[in-house]
N, C-alpha and C positions, 0 to 999 in steps of 0.2 A: 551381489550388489546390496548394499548396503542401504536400508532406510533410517529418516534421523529426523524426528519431530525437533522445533523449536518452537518455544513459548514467549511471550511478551510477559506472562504476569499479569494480563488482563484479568479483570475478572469473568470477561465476555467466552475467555477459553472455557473457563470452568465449566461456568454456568451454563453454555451452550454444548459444550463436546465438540471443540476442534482444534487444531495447532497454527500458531501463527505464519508457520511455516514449515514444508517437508520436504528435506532433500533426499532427491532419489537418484544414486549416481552422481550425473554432472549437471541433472537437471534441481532445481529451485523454484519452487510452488510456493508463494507469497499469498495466504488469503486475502480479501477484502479488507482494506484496512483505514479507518476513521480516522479524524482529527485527533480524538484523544490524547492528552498526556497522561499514559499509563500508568506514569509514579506517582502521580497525585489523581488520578481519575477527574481530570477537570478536562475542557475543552472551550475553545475560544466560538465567540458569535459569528465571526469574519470568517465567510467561505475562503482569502485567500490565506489566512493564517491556519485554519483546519488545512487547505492544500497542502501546505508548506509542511505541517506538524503529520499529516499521513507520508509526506516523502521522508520525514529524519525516523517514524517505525518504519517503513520499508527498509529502508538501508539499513537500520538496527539488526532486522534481523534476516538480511543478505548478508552483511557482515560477520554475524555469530553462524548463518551457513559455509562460512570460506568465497562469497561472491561478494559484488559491488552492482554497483548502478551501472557500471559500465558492461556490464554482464547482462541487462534487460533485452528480452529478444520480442516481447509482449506484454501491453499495458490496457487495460481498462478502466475507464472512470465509471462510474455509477451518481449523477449529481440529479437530486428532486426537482432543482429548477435549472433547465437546460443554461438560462440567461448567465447563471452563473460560471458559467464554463469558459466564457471568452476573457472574466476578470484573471481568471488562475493561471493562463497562456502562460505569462512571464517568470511564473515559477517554474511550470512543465519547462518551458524550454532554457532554462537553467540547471535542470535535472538533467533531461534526455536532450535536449538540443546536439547534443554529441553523438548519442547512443542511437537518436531516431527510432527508439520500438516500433514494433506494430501497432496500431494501436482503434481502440475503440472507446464511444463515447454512449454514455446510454442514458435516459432521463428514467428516473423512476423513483418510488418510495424508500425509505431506509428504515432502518428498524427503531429506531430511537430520533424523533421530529427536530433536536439540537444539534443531527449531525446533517453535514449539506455536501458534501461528497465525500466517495469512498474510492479506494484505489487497490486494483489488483493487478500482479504482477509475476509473470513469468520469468527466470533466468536461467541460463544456461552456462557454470563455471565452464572457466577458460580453462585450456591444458599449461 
C-alpha cells in the first residue's frame, strides 16, 4: 500500500511539518484546514466566507488525492465561538447535505486569532 503526502503551498505546511493531506490506500486524511486563500495567503473577516473558502481547500486537495466531497465519511469543525457555528449551517449542508459525514463540532482556540473555524476531514475513495 502505497502512502502519498499532498501539499496546498501553505506556508503553514512548511513552517509547521505536516501535509495537507495523506493518502493511505483508499483512505484520505485531510488536515485541519482554515479559511485561508493559500495563493495569495489572505483570509476573509466573515466566519461564513472562511467556512465556505475551508470547503473549496478541502476539496482541492480530495481532488489532487483521486476523491471528492462525496467521498467524506467524517467531519470536524474546530470554531473559537461556538455562536458562530449555526451561521455556517447553510454552507455545511450545501457541501455534505448529500454526503451526511459523521460529524463533530468542538469550540476551542486556533492558532492564528483571524481564523474563526477550521475543518477536518476524513474520506474514504470509492472503488
Amino acid at each position: 500500500m502505497t502512502r502519498r503526502l499532498i501539499s496546498s503551498g501553505s506556508t503553514f505546511e512548511r513552517d509547521i511539518g505536516y501535509s495537507r493531506a495523506v493518502v493511505d490506500g483508499e483512505w484520505v486524511f485531510v488536515s485541519g484546514t482554515t479559511g485561508f486563500d493559500y495563493t495569495a495567503m489572505t483570509i476573509a473577516d466573515d466566519v461564513v466566507a472562511q467556512c465556505e473558502q475551508c470547503l473549496k481547500n478541502i476539496d482541492h486537495a480530495l481532488r489532487e488525492a483521486g476523491a471528492s466531497m462525496a467521498d467524506v465519511v467524517r467531519v470536524t469543525y474546530v470554531l473559537p465561538q461556538a455562536s458562530d457555528f449555526q451561521p455556517c449551517w447553510p454552507v455545511l449542508k450545501r457541501w455534505f447535505g448529500e454526503v451526511r459525514p459523521a460529524a463533530m463540532m468542538i469550540s476551542a482556540g486556533l492558532a492564528d486569532p483571524r481564523m474563526k473555524i477550521e475543518i477536518e476531514v476524513t474520506a474514504r475513495k470509492r472503488a
